[in-house]
FIVOMI-935695 format. One record per residue (C-alpha): residue number from 1; residue in one letter; x, y, z. Coordinates in pm, 1 decimal, padded with zeros to 6 digits. Example, Ala and Ser with C-alpha at 12.3 -4.5 7.8 and 13.67 -1.06 7.14 Angstrom:
// FIVOMI-935695
[1, "A", [01230.0, -00450.0, 00780.0]]
[2, "S", [01367.0, -00106.0, 00714.0]]
***
This chain:
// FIVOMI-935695
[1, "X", [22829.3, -01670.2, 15494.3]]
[2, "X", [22832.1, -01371.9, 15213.2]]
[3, "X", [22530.6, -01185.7, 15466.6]]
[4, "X", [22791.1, -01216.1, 15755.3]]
[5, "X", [23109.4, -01103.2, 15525.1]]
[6, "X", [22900.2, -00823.7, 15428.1]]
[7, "X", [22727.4, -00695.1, 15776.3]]
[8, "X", [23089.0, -00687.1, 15939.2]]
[9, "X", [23276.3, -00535.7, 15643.5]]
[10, "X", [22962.9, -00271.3, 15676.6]]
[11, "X", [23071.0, -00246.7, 16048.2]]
[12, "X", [23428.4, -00228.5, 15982.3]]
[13, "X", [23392.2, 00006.9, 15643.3]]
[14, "X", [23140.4, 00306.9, 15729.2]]
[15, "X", [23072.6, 00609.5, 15458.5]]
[16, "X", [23041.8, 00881.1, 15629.9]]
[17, "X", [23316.7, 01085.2, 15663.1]]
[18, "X", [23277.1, 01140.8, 16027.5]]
[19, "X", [23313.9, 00742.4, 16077.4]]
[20, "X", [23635.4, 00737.5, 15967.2]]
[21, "X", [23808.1, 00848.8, 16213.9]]
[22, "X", [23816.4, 00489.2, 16392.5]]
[23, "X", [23910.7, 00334.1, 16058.5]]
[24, "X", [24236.4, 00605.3, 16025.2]]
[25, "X", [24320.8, 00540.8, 16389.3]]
[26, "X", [24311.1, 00158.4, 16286.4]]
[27, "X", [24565.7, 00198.7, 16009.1]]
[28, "X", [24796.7, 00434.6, 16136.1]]
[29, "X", [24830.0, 00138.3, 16410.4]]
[30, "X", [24869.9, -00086.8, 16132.9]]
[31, "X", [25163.4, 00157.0, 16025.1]]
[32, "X", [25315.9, 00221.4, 16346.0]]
[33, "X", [25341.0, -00188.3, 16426.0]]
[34, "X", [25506.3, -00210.1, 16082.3]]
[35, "X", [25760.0, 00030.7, 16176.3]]
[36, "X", [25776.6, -00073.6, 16489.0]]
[37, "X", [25887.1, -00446.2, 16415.6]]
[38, "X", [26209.7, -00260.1, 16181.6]]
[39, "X", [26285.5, -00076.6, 16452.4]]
[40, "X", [26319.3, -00417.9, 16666.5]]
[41, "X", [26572.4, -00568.9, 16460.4]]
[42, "X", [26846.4, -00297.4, 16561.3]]
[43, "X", [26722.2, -00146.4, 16868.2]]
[44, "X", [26908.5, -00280.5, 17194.9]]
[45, "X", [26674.4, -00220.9, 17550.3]]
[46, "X", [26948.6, -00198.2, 17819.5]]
[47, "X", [27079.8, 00069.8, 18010.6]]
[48, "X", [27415.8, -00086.5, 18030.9]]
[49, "X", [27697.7, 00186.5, 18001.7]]
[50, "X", [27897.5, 00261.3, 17648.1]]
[51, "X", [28106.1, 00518.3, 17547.9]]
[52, "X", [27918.3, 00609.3, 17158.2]]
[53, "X", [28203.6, 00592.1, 16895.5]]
[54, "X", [27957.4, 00638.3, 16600.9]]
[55, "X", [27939.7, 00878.2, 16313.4]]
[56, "X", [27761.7, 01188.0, 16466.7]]
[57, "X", [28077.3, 01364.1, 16617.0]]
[58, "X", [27915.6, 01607.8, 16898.6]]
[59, "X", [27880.2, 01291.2, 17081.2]]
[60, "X", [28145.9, 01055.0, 16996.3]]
[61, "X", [28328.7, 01014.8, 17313.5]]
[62, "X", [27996.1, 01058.5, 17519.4]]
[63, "X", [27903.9, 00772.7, 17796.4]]
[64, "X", [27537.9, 00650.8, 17744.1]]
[65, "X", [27305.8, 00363.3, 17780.1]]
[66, "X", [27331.7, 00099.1, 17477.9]]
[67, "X", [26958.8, 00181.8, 17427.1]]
[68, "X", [27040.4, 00530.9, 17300.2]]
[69, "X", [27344.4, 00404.3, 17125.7]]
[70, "X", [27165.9, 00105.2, 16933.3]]
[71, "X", [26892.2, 00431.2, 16849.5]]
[72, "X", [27159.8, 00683.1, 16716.4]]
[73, "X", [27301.8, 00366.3, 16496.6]]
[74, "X", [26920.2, 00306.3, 16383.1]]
[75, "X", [26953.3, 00696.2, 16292.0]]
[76, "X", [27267.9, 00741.5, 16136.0]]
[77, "X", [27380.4, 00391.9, 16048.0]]
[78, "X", [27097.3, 00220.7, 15944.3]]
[79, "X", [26949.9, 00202.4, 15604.1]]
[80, "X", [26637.8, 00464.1, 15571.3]]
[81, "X", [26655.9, 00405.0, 16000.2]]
[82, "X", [26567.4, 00761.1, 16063.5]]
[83, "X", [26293.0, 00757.1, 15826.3]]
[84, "X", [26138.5, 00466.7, 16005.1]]
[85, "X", [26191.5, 00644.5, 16296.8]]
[86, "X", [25999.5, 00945.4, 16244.5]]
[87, "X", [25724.6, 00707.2, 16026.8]]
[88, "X", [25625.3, 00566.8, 16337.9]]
[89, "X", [25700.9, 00879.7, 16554.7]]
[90, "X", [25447.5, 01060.0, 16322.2]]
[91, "X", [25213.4, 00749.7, 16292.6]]
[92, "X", [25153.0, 00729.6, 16630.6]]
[93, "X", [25052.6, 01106.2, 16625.0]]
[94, "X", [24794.0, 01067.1, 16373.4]]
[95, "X", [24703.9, 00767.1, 16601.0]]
[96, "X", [24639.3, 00978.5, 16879.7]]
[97, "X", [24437.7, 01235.2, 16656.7]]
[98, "X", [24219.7, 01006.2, 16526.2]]
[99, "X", [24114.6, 00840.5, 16849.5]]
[100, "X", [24034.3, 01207.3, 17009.5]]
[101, "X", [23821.6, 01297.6, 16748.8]]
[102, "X", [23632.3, 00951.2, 16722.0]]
[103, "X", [23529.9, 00980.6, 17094.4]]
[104, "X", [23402.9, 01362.3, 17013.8]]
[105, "X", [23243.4, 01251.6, 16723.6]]
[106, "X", [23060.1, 00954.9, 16986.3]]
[107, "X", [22984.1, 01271.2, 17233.4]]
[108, "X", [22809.3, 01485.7, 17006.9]]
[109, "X", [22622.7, 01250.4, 16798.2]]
[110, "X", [22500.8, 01107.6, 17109.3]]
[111, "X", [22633.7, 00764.7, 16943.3]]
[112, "X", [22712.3, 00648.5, 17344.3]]
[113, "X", [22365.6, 00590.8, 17402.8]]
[114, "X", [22207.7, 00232.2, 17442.3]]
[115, "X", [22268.2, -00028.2, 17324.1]]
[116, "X", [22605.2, 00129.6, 17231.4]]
[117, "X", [22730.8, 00232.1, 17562.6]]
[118, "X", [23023.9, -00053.4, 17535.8]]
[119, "X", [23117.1, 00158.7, 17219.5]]
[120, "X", [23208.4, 00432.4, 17433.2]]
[121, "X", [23409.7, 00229.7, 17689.3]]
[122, "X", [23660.4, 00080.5, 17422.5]]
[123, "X", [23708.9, 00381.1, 17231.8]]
[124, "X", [23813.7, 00526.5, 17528.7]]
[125, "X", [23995.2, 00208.6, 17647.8]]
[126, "X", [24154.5, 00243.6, 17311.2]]
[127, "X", [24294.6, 00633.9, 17414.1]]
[128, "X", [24441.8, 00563.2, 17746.1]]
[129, "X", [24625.2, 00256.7, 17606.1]]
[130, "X", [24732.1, 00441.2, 17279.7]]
[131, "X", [24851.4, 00719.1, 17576.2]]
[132, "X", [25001.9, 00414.3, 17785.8]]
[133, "X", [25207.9, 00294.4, 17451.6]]
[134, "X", [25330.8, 00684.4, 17386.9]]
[135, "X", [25416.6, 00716.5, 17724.9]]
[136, "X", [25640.0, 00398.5, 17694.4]]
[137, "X", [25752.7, 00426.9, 17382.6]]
[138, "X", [25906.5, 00798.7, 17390.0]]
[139, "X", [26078.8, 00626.3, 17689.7]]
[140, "X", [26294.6, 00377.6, 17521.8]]
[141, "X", [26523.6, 00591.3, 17341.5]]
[142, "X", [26661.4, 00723.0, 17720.6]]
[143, "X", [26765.3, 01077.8, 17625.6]]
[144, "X", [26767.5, 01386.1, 17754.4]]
[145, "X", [26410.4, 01477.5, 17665.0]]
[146, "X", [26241.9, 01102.3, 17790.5]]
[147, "X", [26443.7, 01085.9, 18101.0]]
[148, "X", [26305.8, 01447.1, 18218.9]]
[149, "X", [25978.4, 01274.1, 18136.4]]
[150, "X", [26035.6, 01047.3, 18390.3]]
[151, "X", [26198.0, 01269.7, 18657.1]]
[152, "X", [25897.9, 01404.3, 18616.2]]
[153, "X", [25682.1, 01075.7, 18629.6]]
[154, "X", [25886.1, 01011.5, 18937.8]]
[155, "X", [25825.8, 01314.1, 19090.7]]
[156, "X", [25406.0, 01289.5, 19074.5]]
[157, "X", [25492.3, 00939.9, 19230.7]]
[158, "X", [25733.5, 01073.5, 19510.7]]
[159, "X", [25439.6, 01292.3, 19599.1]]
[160, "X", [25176.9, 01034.1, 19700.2]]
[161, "X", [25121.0, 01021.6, 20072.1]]
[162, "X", [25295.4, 00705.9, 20237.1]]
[163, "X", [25327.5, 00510.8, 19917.1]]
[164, "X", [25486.1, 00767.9, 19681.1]]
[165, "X", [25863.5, 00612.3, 19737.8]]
[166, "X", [25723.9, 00214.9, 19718.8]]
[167, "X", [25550.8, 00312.8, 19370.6]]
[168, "X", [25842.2, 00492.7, 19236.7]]
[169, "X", [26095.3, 00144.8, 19395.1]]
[170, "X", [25812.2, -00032.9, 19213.0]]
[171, "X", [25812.9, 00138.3, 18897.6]]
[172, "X", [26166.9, 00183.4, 18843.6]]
[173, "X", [26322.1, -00129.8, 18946.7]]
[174, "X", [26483.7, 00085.9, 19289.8]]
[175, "X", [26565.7, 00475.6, 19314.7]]
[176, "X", [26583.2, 00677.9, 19008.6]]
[177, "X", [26621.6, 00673.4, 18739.9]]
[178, "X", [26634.9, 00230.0, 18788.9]]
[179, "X", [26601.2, 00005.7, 18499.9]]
[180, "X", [26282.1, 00164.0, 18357.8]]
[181, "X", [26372.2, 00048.8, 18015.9]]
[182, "X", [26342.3, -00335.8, 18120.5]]
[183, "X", [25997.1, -00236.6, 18189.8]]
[184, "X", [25854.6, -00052.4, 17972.4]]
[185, "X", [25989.6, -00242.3, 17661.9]]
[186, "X", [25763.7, -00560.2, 17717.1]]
[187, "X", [25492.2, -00313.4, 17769.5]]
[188, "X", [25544.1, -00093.7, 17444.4]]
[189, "X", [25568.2, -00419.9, 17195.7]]
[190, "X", [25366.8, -00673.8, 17369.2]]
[191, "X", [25148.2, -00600.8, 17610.6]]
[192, "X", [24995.1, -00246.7, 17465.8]]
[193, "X", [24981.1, -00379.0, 17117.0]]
[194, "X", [24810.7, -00690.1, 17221.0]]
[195, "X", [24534.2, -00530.0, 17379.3]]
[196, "X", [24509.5, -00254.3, 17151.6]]
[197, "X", [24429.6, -00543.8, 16873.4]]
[198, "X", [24174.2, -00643.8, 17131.2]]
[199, "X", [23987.0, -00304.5, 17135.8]]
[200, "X", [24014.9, -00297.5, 16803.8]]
[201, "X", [23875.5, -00641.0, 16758.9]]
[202, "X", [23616.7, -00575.0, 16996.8]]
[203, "X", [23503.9, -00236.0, 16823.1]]
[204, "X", [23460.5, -00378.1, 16466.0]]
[205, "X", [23218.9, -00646.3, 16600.6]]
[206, "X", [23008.1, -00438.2, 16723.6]]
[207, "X", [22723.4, -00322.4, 16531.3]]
[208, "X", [22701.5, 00054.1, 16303.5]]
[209, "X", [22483.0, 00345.1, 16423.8]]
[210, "X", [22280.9, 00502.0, 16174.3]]
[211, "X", [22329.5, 00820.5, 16046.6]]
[212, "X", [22108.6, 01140.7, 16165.3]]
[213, "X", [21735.5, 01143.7, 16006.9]]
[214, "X", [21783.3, 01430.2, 15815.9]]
[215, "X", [21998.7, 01223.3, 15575.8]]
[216, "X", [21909.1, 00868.6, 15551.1]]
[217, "X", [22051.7, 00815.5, 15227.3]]
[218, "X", [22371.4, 00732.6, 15376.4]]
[219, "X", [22283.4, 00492.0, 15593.2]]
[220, "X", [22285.7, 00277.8, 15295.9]]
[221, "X", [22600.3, 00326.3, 15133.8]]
[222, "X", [22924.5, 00128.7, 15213.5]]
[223, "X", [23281.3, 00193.3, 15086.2]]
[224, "X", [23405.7, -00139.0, 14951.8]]
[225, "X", [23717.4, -00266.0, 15020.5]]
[226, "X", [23947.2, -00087.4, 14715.0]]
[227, "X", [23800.6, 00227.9, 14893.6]]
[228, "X", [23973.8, 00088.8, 15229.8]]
[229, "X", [24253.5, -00007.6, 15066.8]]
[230, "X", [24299.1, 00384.4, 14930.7]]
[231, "X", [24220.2, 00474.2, 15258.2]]
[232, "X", [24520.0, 00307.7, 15439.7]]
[233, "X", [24755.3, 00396.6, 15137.8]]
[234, "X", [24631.2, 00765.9, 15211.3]]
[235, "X", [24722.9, 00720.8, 15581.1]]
[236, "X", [25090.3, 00565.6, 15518.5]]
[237, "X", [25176.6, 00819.9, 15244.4]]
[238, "X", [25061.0, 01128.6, 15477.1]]
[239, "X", [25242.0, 00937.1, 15760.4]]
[240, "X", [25583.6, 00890.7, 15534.1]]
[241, "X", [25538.3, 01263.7, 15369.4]]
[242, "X", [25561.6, 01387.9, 15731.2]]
[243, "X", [25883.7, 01124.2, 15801.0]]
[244, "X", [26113.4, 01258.4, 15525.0]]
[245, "X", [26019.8, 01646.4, 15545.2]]
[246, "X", [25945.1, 01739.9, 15903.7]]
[247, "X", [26208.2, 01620.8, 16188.1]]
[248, "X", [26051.0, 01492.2, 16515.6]]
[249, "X", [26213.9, 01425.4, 16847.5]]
[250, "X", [26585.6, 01452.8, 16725.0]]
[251, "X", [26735.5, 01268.5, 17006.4]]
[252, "X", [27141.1, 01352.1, 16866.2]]
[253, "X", [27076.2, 01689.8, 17006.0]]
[254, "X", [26962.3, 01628.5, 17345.9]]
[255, "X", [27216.2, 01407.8, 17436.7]]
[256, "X", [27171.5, 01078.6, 17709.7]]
[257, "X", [26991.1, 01087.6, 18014.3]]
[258, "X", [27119.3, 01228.3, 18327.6]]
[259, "X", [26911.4, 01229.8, 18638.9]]
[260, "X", [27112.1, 01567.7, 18761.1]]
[261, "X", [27058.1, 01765.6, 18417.1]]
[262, "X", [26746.9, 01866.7, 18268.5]]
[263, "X", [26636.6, 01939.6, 17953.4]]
[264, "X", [26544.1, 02305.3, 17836.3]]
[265, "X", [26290.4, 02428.3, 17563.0]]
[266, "X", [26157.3, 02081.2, 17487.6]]
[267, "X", [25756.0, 02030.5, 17619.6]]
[268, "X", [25581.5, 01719.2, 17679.0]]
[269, "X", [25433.5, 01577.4, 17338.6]]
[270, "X", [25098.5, 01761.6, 17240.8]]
[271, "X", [24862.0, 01439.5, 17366.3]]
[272, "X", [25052.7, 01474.0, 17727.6]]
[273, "X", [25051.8, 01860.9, 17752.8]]
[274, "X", [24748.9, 01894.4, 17974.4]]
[275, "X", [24931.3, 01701.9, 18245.5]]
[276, "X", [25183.7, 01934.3, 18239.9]]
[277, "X", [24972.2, 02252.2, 18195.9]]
[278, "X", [24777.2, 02173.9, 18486.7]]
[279, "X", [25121.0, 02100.0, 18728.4]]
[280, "X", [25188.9, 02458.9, 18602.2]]
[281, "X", [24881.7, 02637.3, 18711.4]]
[282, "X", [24875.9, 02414.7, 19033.4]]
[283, "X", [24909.7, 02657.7, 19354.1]]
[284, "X", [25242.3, 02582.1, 19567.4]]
[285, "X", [25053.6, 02436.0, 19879.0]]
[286, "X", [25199.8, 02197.3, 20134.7]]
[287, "X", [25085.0, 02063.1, 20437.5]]
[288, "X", [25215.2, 01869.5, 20700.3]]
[289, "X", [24999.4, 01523.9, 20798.8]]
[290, "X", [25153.2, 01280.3, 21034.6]]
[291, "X", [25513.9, 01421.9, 21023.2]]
[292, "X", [25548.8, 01365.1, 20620.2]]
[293, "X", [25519.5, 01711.4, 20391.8]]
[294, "X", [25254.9, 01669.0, 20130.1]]
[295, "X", [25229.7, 01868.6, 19848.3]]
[296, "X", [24881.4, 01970.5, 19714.3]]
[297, "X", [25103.1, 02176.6, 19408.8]]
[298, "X", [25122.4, 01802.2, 19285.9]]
[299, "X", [24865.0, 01588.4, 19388.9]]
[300, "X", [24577.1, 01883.1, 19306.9]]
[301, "X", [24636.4, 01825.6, 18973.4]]
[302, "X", [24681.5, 01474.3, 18910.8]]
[303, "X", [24371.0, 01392.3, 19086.0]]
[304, "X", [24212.3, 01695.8, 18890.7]]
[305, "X", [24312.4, 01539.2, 18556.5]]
[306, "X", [24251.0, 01175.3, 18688.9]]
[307, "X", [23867.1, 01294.6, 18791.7]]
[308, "X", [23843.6, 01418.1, 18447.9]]
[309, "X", [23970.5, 01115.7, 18269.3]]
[310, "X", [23700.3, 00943.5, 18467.5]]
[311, "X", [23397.4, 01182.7, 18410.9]]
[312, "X", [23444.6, 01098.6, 18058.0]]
[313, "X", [23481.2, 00732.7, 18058.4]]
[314, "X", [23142.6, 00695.1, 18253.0]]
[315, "X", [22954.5, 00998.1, 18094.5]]
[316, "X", [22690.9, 00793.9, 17923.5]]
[317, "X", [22606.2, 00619.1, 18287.7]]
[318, "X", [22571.8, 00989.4, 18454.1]]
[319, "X", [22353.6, 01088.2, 18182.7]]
[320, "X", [22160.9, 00791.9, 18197.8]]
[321, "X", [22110.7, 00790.8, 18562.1]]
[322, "X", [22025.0, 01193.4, 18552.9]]
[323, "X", [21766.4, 01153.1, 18200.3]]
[324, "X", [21609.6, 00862.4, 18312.5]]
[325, "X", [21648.6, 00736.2, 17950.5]]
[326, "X", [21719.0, 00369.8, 17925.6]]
[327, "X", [21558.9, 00316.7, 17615.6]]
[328, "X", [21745.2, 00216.8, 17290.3]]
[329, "X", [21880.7, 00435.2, 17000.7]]
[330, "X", [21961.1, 00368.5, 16666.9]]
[331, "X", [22031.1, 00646.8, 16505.0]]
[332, "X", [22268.0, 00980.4, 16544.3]]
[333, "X", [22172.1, 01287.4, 16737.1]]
[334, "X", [22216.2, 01646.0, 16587.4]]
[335, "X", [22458.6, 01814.2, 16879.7]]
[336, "X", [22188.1, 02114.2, 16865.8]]
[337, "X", [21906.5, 01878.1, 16947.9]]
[338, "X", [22071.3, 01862.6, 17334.6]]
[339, "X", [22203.0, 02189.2, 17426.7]]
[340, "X", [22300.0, 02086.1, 17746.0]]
[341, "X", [22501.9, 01762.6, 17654.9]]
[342, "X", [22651.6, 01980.8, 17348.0]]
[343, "X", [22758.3, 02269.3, 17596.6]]
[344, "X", [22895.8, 02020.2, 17857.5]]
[345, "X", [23134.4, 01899.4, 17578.4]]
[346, "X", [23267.3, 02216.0, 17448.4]]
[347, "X", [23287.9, 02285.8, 17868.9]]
[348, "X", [23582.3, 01984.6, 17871.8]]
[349, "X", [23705.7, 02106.0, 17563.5]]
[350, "X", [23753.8, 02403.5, 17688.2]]
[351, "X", [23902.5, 02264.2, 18043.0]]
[352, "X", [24114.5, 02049.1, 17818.3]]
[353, "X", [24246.4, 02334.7, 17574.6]]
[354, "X", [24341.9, 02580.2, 17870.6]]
[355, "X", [24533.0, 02289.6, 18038.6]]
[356, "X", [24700.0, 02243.6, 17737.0]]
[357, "X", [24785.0, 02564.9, 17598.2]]
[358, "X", [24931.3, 02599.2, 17970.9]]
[359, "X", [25187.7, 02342.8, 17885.4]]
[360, "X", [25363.8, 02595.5, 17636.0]]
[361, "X", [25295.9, 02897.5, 17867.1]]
[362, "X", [25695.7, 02961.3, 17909.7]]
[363, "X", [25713.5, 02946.4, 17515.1]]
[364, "X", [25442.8, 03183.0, 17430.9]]
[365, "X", [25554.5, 03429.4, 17718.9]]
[366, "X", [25897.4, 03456.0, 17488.1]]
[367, "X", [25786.0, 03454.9, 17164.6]]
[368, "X", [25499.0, 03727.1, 17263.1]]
[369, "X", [25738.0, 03915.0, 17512.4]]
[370, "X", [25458.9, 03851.9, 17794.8]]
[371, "X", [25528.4, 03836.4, 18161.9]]
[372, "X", [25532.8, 03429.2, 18234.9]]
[373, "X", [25325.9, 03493.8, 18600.3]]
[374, "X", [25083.4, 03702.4, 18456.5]]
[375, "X", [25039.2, 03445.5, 18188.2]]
[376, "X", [24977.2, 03158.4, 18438.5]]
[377, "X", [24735.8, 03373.2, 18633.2]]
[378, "X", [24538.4, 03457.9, 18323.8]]
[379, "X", [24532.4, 03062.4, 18264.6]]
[380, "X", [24447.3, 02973.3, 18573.1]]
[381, "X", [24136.2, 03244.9, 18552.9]]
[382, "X", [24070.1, 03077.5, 18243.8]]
[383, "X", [24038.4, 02731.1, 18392.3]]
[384, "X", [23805.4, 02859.4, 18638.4]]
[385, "X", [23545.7, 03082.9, 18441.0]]
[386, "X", [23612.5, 02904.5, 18057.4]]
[387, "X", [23413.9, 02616.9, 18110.6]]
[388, "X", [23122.6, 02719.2, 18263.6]]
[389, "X", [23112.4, 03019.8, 18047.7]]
[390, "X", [23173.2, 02808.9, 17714.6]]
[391, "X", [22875.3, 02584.1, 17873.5]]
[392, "X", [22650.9, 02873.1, 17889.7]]
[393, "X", [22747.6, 03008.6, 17543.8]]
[394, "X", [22684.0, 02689.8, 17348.0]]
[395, "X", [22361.3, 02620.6, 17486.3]]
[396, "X", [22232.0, 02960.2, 17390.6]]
[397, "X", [22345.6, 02845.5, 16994.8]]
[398, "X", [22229.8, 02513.6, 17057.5]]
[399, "X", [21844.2, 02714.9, 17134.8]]
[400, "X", [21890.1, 02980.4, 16858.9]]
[401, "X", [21962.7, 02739.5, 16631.9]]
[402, "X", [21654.4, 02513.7, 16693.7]]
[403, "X", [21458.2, 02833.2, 16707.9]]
[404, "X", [21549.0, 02930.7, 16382.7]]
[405, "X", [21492.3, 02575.9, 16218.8]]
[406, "X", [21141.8, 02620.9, 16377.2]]
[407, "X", [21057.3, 02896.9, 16275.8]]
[408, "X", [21203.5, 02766.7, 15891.8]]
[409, "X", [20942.3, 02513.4, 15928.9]]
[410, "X", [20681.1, 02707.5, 16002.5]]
[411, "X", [20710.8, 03032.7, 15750.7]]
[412, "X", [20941.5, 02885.8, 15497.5]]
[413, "X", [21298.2, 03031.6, 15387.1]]
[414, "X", [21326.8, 03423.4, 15395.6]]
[415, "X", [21392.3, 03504.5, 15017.3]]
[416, "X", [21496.1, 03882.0, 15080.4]]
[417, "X", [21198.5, 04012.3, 14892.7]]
[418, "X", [20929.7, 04282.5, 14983.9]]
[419, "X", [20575.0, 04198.9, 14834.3]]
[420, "X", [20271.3, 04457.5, 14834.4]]
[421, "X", [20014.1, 04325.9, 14947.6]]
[422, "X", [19650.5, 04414.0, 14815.3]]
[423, "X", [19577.9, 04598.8, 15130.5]]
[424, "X", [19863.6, 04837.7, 15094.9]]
[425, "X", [20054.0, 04659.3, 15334.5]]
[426, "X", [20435.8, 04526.7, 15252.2]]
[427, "X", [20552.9, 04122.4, 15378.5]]
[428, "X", [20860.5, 03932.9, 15311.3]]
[429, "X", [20848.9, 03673.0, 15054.8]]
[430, "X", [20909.0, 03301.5, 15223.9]]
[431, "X", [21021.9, 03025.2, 15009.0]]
[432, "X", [20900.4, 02706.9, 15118.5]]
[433, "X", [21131.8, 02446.8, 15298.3]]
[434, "X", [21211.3, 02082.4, 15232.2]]
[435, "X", [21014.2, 01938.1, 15538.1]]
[436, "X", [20747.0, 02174.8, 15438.9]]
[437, "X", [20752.1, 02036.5, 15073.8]]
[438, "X", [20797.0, 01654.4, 15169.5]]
[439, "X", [20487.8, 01714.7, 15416.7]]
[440, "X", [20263.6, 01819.7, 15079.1]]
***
């Protein structure tokens, strides 16, 4: 029973620093469900009419939905409510974080390999439902700034050949902007969370990978549970220290949700920006098919980001299938050790980054006095010739690298100095490496 306690808190519990980041994703959830359950006790999901008669005066007199008036009351009435608020606003941010740079952390470790491949899957299960619950959540509050969100949403959905208008009926309860709330609300505290947990679940049973060769003496430690503990008290204090000194999505200044108004200067939240970015840089085609207008300027990119998405949930079975490698590994891979895999992950980093710095193209063309077209254009040349060019550029490190460690290995460690030899000739000192050393 102890050998069991032990192998899964070893599971659970990794040491190196570069493990961690499931184990920070895992309590920031643990943070965010806290909040989230305060947040329940106050926090009304209807879109029935009110007129708001509370204490923020720009909009007393204002008609809204009793969900934004039950989450201005959590704001301004509440006990500590805002500071809640913005815990598990913030939270949920660090949530996001964490997960991202787990599944890099998978890529270029090669940790996606067999007999781990599952790992992969659930990690990024774990993404697109921690995406799902963001997209849900930042719903509720039915403001300015979440119901552009979903005139958006319902625009992408409008746009699908045939179906477009049964999806958005579907979605939204009838035509926009619908009852969204009553569906999304069982989503956000029930149905996300509960197979979140799942993921979770699933990803702490599964077994460790080893650390890289080079250093195998950390395959052996383990943080114990006090080091945990610390770990998740780190996690809420960042998250609170965030809460009470940095404001985040102030919904009292954008007002309730009006399908004929739009918001201005507020952008999609940072883990959502490449879906924007890439409607941005999509051309304005249409074409006409069977009498009904279809616009490329929105399907292009949602199947563009949708393919991507994809690629990257079953990367492990295309490398597989292309290597011919079924056999198993146990231990990490040095990114340098496969150029090509390592350059084909800075290339979606790369496809990612441009999509996303996209997103804020209107706010950089201000604050840099730049001409907003001539800013798309250089993003959308960007999209084109970034990726294969970072590919190319990270393969060439990824060789120069292992050239230089060979040639280390082979000569020794340049010490800088000049030695005459008896023959009158002049050679650079080497100091001997470690491998070089160990093999002795």
């Amino acid at each position: 029973m102890q050998s069991r306690l032990g192998n899964l808190r070893a599971r659970v519990f990794p040491d190196h620093w570069s493990l961690l980041f499931g184990q920070i994703a895992f309590y920031s959830f643990v943070v965010i469900m806290i909040s989230g359950l305060v947040l329940m006790v106050d926090y009304k999901p209807s879109v029935e009419p009110v007129v708001y008669d509370g204490p923020y005066g720009p909009l007393r007199g204002t008609e809204m939905s009793r969900a934004l008036d039950s989450t201005l009351a959590i704001t301004f009435e509440t006990r500590a409510g805002l500071l809640v608020r913005q815990v598990h606003h913030w939270a949920t941010l660090i949530m996001v974080a964490a997960i991202t740079l787990h599944l890099l952390q998978l890529f270029f470790t090669a940790a996606f390999r067999r007999p781990r491949r599952l790992n992969w899957l659930v990690v990024f299960g774990l993404l697109v439902l921690t995406l799902g619950a963001c997209l849900t959540g930042t719903s509720l509050p039915d403001d300015m700034a979440s119901g552009t969100s979903l005139a958006v949403l319902d625009g992408v959905l409008q746009a699908t050949p045939f179906v477009g208008s049964a999806l958005s009926h579907l979605l939204f309860g009838g035509e926009f902007p619908g009852d969204v709330i009553s569906r999304f609300y069982p989503l956000h505290v029930v149905v996300l969370p509960a197979a979140i947990i799942a993921l979770f679940v699933l990803l702490a049973l599964r077994k460790p990978v080893k650390q890289p060769a080079e250093k195998p003496q950390r395959t052996a430690g383990r943080v114990d549970v006090v080091k945990s503990a610390g770990l998740f008290c780190f996690v809420g204090g960042v998250s609170l220290v965030m809460a009470a000194t940095a404001t985040i999505n102030p919904v009292w200044l954008y007002g309730p949700a009006d399908p004929a108004d739009t918001s201005a200067g507020v952008g999609p939240a940072w883990y959502l920006a490449f879906l924007d970015g890439s409607l941005r840089l999509a051309p304005g085609w249409e074409v006409v098919w069977w009498g009904k207008t279809i616009s490329l300027a929105v399907l292009l990119p949602v199947a563009l980001c949708t393919l991507f998405l994809l690629l990257v949930a079953v990367y492990p079975f295309i490398e597989e299938r292309v290597t011919g490698d079924r056999s198993d590994h146990y231990e990490l891979a040095r990114p340098r050790a496969n150029p090509t895999r390592t350059g084909i992950g800075v290339a979606g980093i790369v496809f990612y980054g441009v999509l996303w710095a996209a997103a804020g193209a209107d706010t950089i063309a201000v604050q840099f006095h730049l001409s907003f077209n001539t800013l798309l254009r250089l993003f959308q040349i960007l999209l084109i010739v970034g990726p294969p060019a970072a590919l190319f550029i990270t393969r060439r490190v990824c060789l120069g690298l292992q050239q230089q460690e060979l040639e280390i290995a082979t000569h020794g460690i340049e010490t800088g100095r000049i030695v005459r030899r008896p023959d009158g000739g002049y050679v650079e000192d080497h100091r001997p490496s470690v491998r070089q050393l160990t093999s002795r």
